[in-house]
C-alpha positions in Angstrom: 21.8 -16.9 -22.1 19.2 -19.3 -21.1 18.3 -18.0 -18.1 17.6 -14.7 -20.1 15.5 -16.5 -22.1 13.3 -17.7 -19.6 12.9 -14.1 -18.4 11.6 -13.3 -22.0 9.7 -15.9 -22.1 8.1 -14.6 -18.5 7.5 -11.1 -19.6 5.8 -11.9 -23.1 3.2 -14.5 -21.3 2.4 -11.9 -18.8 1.9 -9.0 -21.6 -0.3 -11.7 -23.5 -2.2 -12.3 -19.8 -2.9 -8.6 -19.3 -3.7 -8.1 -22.6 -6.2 -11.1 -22.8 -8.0 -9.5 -19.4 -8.3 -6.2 -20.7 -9.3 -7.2 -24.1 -12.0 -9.8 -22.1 -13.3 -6.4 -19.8 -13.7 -4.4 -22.6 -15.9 -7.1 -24.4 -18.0 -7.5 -21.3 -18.1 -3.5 -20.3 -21.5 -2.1 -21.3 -21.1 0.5 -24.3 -23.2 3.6 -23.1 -23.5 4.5 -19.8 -26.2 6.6 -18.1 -25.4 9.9 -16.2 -25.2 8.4 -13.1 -23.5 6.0 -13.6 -20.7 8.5 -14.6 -20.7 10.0 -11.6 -17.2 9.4 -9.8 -18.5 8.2 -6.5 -20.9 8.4 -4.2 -22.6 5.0 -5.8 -24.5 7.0 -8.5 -25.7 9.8 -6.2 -25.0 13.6 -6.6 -21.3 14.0 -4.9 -21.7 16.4 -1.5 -18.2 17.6 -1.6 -15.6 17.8 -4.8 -13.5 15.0 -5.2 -10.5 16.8 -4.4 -11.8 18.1 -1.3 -8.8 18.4 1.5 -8.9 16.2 4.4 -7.8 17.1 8.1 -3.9 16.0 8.6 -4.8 13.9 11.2 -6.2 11.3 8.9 -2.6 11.1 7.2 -1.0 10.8 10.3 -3.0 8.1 10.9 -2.1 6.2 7.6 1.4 6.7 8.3 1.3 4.9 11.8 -0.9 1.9 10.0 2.5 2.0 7.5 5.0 2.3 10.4 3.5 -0.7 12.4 2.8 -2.4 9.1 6.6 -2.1 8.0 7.7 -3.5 11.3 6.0 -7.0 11.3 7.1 -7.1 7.6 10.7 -7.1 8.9 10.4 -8.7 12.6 9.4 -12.1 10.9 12.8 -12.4 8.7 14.8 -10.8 11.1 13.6 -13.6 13.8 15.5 -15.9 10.9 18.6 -13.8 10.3 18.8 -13.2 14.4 19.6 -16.8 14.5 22.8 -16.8 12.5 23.7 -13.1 12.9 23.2 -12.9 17.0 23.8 -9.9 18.3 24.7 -7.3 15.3 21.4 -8.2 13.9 19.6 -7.8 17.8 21.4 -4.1 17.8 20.1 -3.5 14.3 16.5 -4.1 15.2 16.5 -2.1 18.1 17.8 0.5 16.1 14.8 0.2 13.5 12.4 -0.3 16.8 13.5 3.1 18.0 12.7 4.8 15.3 9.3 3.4 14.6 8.8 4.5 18.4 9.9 8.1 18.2 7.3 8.7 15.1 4.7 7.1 17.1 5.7 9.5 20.0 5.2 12.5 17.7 2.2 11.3 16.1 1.3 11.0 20.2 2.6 14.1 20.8 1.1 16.2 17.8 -2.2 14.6 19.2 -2.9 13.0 15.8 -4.5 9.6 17.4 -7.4 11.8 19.0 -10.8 11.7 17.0 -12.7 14.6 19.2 
């Protein structure tokens, strides 16, 4: 019971925390702001395009290889730790989760979405 206690205890001082920050911005926010400084974007210019303007697919495809090669050196580094215990399951595995990464970065190759021209 204890240990739920401390998880309590945990929660409540980080509602207070956010609490006390957003109470603290909201006394340091100016009250009235001008027109445009309203303005969504575009550092208090007039916007060129609407802000839910589409964007070409390439650009996504491009996010998704930052996330693939992203995800991978999140799990090489603890798998370099489990390799050492697991040996050769945990070798097959990561080849396994290589492969994968490789054949989305061989249709994002393929589907020509790393060209900028």
């Amino acid at each position: 019971m204890a240990a739920f206690g401390a998880v309590v205890a945990v929660l409540l001082a980080g509602t207070i925390a956010a609490l006390a920050v957003r109470m603290a911005g909201d006394a340091m926010n100016p009250p009235m702001l001008t027109g445009p400084e309203r303005v969504p974007f575009a550092g208090g210019h007039q916007p060129v395009v609407h802000a839910w303007a589409r964007f070409h697919f390439r650009y996504y495809a491009m996010a998704l290889l930052f996330l693939a090669f992203d995800m991978e050196m999140v799990f090489m580094y603890p798998w370099a730790v489990v390799f050492v215990r697991e040996g050769i399951t945990a070798l097959v595995e990561m080849l396994m989760f290589i492969t994968i990464l490789v054949l989305g970065i061989l249709y994002t190759w393929r589907e020509r979405a790393l060209e900028w021209a």
